[in-house]
BAKOL-896963 format. One record per residue (C-alpha): x, y, z. Coordinates in steps of 0.25 Angstrom, whole numbers. Example, Ala and Ser with C-alpha at 12.3 -4.5 7.8 and 13.67 -1.06 7.14 Angstrom:
BEGIN
+-------+-------+-------+
!    c1 !    c2 !    c3 !
+-------+-------+-------+
!    49 !   -18 !    31 !
!    55 !    -4 !    29 !
+-------+-------+-------+
//
This chain:
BEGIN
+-------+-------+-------+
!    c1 !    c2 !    c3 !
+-------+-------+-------+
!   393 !   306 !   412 !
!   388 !   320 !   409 !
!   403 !   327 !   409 !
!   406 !   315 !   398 !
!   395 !   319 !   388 !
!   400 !   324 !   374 !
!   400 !   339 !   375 !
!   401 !   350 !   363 !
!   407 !   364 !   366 !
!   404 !   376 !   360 !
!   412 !   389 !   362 !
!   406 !   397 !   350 !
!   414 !   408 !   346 !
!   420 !   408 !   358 !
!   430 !   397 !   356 !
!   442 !   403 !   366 !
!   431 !   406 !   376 !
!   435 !   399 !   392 !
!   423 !   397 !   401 !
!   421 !   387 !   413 !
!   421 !   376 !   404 !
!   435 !   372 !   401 !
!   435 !   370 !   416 !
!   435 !   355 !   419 !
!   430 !   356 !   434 !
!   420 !   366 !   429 !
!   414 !   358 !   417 !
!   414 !   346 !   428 !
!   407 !   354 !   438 !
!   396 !   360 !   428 !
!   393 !   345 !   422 !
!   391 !   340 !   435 !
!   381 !   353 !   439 !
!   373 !   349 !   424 !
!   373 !   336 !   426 !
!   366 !   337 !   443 !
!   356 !   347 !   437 !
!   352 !   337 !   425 !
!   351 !   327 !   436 !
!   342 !   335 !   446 !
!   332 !   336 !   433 !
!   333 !   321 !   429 !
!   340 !   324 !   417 !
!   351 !   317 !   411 !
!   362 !   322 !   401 !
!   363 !   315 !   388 !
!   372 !   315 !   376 !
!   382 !   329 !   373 !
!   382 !   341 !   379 !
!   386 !   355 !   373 !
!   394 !   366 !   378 !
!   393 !   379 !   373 !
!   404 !   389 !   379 !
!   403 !   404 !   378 !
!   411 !   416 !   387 !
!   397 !   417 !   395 !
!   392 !   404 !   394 !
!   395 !   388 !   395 !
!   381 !   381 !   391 !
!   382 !   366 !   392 !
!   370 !   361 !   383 !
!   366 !   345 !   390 !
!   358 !   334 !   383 !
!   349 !   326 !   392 !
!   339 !   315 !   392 !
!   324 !   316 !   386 !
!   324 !   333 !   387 !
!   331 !   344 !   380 !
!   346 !   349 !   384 !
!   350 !   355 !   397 !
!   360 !   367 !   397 !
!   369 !   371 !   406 !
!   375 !   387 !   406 !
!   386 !   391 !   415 !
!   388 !   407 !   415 !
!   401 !   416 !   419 !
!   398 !   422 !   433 !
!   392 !   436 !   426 !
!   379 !   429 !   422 !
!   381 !   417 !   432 !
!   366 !   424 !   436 !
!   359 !   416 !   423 !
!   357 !   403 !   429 !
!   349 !   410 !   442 !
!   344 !   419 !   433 !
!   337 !   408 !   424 !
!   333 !   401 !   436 !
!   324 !   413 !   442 !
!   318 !   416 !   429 !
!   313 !   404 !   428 !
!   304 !   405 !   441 !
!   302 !   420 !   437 !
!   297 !   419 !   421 !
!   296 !   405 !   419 !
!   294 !   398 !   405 !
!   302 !   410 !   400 !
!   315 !   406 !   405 !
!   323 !   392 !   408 !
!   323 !   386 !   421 !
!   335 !   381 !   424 !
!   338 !   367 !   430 !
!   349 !   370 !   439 !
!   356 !   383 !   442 !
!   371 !   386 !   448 !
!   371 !   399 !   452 !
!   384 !   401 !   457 !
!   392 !   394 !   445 !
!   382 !   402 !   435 !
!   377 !   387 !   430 !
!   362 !   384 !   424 !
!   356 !   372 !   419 !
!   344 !   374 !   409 !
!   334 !   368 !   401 !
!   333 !   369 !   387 !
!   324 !   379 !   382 !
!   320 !   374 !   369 !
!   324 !   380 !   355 !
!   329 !   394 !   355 !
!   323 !   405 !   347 !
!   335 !   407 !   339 !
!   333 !   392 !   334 !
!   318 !   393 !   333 !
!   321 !   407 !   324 !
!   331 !   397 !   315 !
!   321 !   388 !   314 !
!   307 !   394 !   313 !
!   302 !   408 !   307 !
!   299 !   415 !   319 !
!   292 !   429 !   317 !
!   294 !   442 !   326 !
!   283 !   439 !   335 !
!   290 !   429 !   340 !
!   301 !   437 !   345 !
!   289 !   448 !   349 !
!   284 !   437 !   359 !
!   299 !   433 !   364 !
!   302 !   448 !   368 !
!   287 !   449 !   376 !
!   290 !   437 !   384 !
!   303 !   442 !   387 !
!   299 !   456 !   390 !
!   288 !   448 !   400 !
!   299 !   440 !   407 !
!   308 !   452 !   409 !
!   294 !   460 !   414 !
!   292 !   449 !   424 !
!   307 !   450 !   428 !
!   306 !   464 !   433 !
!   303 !   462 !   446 !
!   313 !   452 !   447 !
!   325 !   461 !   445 !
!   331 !   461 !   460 !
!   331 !   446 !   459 !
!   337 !   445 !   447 !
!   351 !   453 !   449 !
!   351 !   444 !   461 !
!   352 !   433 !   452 !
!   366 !   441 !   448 !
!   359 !   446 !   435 !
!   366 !   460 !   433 !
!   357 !   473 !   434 !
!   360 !   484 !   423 !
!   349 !   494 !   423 !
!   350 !   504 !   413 !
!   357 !   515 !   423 !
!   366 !   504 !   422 !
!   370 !   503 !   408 !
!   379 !   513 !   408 !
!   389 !   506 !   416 !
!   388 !   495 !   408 !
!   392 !   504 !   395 !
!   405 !   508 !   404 !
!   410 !   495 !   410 !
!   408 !   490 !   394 !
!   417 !   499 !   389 !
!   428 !   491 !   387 !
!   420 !   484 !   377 !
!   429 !   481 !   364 !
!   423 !   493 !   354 !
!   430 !   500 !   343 !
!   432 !   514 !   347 !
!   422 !   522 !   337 !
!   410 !   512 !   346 !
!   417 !   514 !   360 !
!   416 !   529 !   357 !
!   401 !   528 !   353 !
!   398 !   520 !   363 !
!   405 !   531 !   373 !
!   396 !   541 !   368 !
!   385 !   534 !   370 !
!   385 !   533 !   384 !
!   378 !   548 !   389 !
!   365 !   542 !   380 !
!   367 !   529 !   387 !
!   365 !   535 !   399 !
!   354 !   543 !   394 !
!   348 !   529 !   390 !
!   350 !   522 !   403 !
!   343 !   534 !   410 !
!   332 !   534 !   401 !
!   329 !   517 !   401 !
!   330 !   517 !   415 !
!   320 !   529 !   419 !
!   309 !   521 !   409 !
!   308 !   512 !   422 !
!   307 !   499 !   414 !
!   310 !   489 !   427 !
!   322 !   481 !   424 !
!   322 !   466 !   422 !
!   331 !   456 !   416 !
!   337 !   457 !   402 !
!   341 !   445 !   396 !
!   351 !   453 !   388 !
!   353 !   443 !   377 !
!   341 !   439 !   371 !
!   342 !   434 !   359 !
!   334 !   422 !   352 !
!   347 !   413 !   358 !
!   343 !   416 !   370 !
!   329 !   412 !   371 !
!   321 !   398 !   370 !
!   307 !   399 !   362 !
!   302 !   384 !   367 !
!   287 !   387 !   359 !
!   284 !   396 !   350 !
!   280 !   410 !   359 !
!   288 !   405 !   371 !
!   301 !   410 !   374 !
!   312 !   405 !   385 !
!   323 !   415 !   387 !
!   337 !   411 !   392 !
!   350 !   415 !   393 !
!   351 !   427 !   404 !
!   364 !   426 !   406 !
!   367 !   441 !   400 !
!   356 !   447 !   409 !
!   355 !   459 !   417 !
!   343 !   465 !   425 !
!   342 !   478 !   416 !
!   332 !   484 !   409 !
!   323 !   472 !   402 !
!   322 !   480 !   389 !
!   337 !   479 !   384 !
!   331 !   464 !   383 !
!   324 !   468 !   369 !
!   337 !   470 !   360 !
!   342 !   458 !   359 !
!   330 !   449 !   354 !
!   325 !   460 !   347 !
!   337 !   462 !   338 !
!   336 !   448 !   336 !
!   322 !   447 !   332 !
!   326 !   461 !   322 !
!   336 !   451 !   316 !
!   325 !   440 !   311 !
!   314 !   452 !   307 !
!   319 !   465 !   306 !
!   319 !   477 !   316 !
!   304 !   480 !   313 !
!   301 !   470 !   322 !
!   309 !   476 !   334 !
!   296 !   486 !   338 !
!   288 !   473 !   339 !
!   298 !   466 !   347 !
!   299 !   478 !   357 !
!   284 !   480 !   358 !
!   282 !   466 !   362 !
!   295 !   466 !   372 !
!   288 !   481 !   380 !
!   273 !   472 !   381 !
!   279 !   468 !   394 !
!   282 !   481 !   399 !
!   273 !   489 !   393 !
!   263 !   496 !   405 !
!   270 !   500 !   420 !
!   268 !   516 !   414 !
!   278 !   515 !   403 !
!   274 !   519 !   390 !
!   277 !   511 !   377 !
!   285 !   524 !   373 !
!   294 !   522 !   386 !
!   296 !   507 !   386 !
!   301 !   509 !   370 !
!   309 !   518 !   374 !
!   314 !   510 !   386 !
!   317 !   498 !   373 !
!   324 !   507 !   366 !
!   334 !   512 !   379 !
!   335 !   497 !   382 !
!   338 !   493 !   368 !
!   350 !   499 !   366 !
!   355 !   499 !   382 !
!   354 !   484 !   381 !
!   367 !   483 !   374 !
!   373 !   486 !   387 !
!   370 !   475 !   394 !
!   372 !   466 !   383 !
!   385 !   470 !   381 !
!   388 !   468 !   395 !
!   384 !   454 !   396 !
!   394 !   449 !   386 !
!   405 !   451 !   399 !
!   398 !   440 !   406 !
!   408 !   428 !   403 !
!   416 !   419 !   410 !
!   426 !   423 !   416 !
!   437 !   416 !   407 !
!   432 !   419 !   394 !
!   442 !   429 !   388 !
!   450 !   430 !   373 !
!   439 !   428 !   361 !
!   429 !   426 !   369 !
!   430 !   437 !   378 !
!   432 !   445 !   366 !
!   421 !   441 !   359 !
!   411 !   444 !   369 !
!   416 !   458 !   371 !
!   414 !   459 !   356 !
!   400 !   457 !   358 !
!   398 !   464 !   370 !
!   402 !   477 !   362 !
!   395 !   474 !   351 !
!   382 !   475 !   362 !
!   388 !   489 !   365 !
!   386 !   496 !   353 !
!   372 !   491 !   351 !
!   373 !   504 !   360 !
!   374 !   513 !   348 !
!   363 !   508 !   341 !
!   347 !   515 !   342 !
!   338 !   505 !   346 !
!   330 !   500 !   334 !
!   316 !   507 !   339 !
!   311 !   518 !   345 !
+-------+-------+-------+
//
């Protein structure tokens, strides 16, 4: 029997951390959905099966016969949207995103194939130059570009919409944020140029798409050299598509230094370049976006189950504030 296989659980950091696992009828009722959507595509599990448990997150990682593993990812109800989500992506930019093998929308469940190694692995592994992360950014930049007419569809999907007119409010319902006093303060006196920056990134009348908000080299698949799988869109917000950039660019600053970051934002704007904007604007619509991002980011880190609490709770607001005072920092270019 499938419920009878070995099974590993991993809770990270986040030992104390309560999510709809440790409910019987709920493991019950989410083996028996895995094992019917296996069935509808011929597969059979084999072997043990891993759980890795986090506040915003149960992934269930399934061994099956003659092809690689099978995942399953419940979500809290606040990003309950990624399984549809993943589903329309993959009829609207396929071969850059999964396709899901079955969908739950309303219990926010999603079965997935795998996608082959991730780039953090491959960059563990092999020497991997700039470029690389160069072409990862411009096929990005291409999926959100393509995206933009989609927007209306998407925050039907329950994707939450935050332009930048809407950042502000974001700022305010944060500001319980765990800080010390010295960074509440600055952050409090930063909020008249924040508007200003919100004004200004809007009126640049870049169209809005969909912000993966989290994209870092854990979050994305590369199958083939030059090919590039993005997953993981559970932090998403329709917003402006350049606070994408900061993420995967600090990362790639990490490997090779911050000389590469004006190559890496050149290759993300080819995408966009054109529509009457000058490369003037859209660098200065980077540098707005760059920093604004924090704010969505920082927001996400609220999108856990309902009953996690104690450490974990506190341990995800921890990193939420850490996101807000990225606030305070100048972008790393003009």
């Amino acid at each position: 029997m499938f419920a009878d296989a070995p099974v590993t659980v991993d809770r990270g950091r986040y030992q104390d951390t309560v999510t709809p696992w440790e409910r019987r009828a709920w493991r019950t009722a989410a083996l028996d959905w895995v094992a019917a959507g296996l069935a509808a595509h011929g597969l059979r599990p084999t072997g043990e099966w891993r759980v890795r448990l986090r506040p915003w997150s149960v992934l269930l990682r399934v061994s099956v016969e003659r092809r690689d593993a099978v995942w399953f990812k419940a979500n809290p109800p606040a990003s309950a949207f990624e399984g549809p989500l993943t589903a329309a992506l993959a009829r609207w930019v396929p071969r850059h995103v999964l396709e899901p093998l079955a969908v739950d929308t309303h219990r926010g469940w999603s079965l997935l194939p795998d996608g082959g190694p991730l780039f953090r692995d491959v960059l563990a592994r092999e020497t991997v130059g700039p470029g690389a992360w160069e072409e990862l950014l411009r096929q990005y930049a291409a999926v959100q570009y393509a995206l933009t007419a989609r927007t209306t569809e998407i925050e039907r999907l329950g994707v939450p919409a935050v332009p930048p007119t809407a950042l502000p409010g974001v700022l305010d319902r944060l500001d319980d944020t765990p800080l010390p006093p010295g960074d509440r303060a600055a952050l409090r006196e930063l909020r008249p140029r924040i508007l200003d920056w919100c004004a200004e990134l809007a009126a640049l009348g870049v169209p809005a798409s969909l912000d993966h908000a989290d994209l870092h080299d854990g979050q994305l698949f590369r199958p083939a050299p030059g090919r590039f799988t993005f997953f993981d869109w559970g932090d998403a917000v329709v917003a402006h598509p350049f606070s994408s950039l900061a993420v995967p660019a600090r990362r790639a600053a990490e490997r090779h230094g911050p000389q590469v970051l004006p190559r890496l934002r050149d290759a993300y704007l080819e995408p966009w370049t054109g529509a009457g904007r000058t490369a003037a604007e859209l660098r200065r619509a980077v540098r707005l976006a760059w920093r604004l991002s924090a704010l969505n980011r920082a927001a996400a880190y609220g999108r856990l189950f309902p009953t996690a609490c104690g450490a974990a709770g506190a341990a995800t607001a921890v990193a939420g504030a850490r996101c807000l005072l990225e606030l305070l920092d100048e972008p790393p270019f003009r």
